[in-house]
N, C-alpha and C positions, 0 to 999 in steps of 0.2 A: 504494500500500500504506500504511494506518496501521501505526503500532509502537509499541509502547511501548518496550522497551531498544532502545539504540540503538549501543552501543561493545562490539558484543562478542557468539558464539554464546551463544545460553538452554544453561544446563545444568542438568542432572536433580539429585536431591541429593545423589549421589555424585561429584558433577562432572565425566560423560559429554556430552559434546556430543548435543542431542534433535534427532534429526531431525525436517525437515517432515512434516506430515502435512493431512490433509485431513476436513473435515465435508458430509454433503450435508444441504439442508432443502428437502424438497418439500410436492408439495399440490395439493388443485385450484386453477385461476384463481378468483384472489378471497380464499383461504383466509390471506392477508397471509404471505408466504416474505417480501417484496422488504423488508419492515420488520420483519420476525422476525431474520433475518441480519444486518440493516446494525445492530439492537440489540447481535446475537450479535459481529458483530465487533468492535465498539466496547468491547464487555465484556471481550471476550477482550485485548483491544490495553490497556487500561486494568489490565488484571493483567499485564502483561510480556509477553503473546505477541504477536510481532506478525501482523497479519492482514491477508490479502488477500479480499475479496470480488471472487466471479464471479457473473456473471449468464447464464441462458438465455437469457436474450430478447436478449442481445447478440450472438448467434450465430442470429436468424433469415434465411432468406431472402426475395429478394423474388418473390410469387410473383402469378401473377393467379386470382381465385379465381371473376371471371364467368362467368355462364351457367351455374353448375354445379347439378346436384343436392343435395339432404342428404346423400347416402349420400357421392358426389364429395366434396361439400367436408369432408364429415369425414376422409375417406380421405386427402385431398390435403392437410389439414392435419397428420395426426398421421405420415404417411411423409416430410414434404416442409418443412415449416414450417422446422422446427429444426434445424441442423445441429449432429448429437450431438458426431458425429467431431471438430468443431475445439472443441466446446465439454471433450471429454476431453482432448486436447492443451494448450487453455490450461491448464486442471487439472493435467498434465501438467509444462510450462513452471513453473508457481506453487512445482511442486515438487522441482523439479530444481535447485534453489541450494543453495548448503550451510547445515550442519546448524544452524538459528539458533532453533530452536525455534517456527517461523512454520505457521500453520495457515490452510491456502486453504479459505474456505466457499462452496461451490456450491453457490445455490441457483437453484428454477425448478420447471416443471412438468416430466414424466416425466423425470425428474433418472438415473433409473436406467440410462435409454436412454446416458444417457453412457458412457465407459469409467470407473469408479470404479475407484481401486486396492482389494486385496482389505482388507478389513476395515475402510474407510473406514465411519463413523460414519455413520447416517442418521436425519434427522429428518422427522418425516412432523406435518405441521396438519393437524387437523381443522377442518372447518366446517362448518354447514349449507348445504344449496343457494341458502336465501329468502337468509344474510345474504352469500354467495358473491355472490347476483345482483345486491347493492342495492349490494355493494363495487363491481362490476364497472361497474354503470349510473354510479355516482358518477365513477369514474372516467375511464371514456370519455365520457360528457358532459363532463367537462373538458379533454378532448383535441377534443370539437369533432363527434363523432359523434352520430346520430341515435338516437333512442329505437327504431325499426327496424332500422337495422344494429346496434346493440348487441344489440337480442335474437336477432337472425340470429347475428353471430357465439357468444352464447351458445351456442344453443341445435342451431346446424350443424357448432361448432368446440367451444369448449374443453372442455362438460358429456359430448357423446359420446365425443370424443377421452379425456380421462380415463378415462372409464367400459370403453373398449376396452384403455388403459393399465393399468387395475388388474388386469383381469381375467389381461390377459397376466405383470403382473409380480406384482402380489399387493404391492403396500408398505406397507401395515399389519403383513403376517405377519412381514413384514422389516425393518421399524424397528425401530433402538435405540430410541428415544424418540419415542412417540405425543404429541401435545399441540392440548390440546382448543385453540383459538385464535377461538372464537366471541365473546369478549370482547376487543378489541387491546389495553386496559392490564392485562390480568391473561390471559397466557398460562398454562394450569394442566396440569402433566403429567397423563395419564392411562396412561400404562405405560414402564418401564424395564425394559430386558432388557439383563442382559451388563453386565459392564467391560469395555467396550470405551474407555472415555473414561481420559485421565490425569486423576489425582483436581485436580489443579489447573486443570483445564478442567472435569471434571466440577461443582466449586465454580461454577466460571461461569455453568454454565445452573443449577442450583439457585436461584443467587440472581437470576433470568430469570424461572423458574417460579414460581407459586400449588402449592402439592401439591395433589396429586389428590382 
């Protein structure tokens, strides 16, 4: 966990001890969560909250995905890849210490899939597909993969799996905060809905975001 205070619970400005709470930031693969968050927490730890980042991808299984079909392996990755359940529990855990003013950001793909407590904060990236793809080629070429398993898993795993994700959960209609993220040095809000945020975290991503 980063922090910033470090002798003592955060208190509100009545001097109420602030409970923990939590942020989700999703997206498609590619659409930069893993460096929108690790920004977001730094931000937030740098104002006096301290922050835990979680990751989806820390909570996959290991699975074999040979011989299968398109429809298979999309199937078998979007029921089976992720384990939601322990990645709600960490969430969970992050939040169950006393009231210190500390904010757990869970980000990842179908982030929704998780158990989110009620009224937890969601952030949803935007990107295009081209620069989703050119993220994604960039990346697992440095992991060492093939210009063919890379477009395999694109194109059998994460673009349908999303596509079946949204349809089912719909997280655009249900984002707090939409953000365009086709640019990685100028994230630019493209909608806010709701106070849902304490204004002294809502100041955090303000100064994250390009306005819209």
């Amino acid at each position: 966990m980063s922090s910033g205070r470090q002798n003592g619970p955060e208190l509100d400005a009545i001097g109420f001890a602030v409970p923990r709470s939590a942020i989700a930031v999703e997206g498609l693969d590619g659409s930069g969560k893993s460096q929108f968050a690790a920004a977001l927490a730094a931000a937030l730890a740098a104002a006096g909250r301290p922050a835990v980042l979680l990751h989806v991808d820390d909570f996959r299984r290991n699975l074999d995905f040979s011989g299968l079909g398109p429809a298979e392996e999309t199937s078998l990755y979007y029921d089976r890849y992720f384990d939601f359940v322990a990645a709600g529990a960490a969430l969970a855990a992050a939040l169950a210490g006393p009231p210190d003013g500390s904010i757990a950001v869970l980000e990842g793909v179908m982030v929704l899939r998780a158990a989110l407590p009620a009224g937890t904060p969601l952030i949803v990236l935007e990107v295009s597909p081209d620069e989703a793809r050119r993220r994604i080629v960039a990346r697992d070429q440095a992991k060492g993969r093939t210009p063919a398993e890379i477009a395999g898993r694109i194109d059998r795993r994460y673009f349908p799996a999303h596509a079946r994700y949204r349809a089912a959960f719909d997280p655009q209609s249900r984002a707090d905060l939409v953000v365009d993220n086709e640019d990685w040095a100028r994230p630019r809000l493209v909608r806010r809905r709701g106070a849902v945020l304490a204004p002294d975290v809502a100041a955090v991503l303000d100064r994250l975001l390009a306005p819209g």
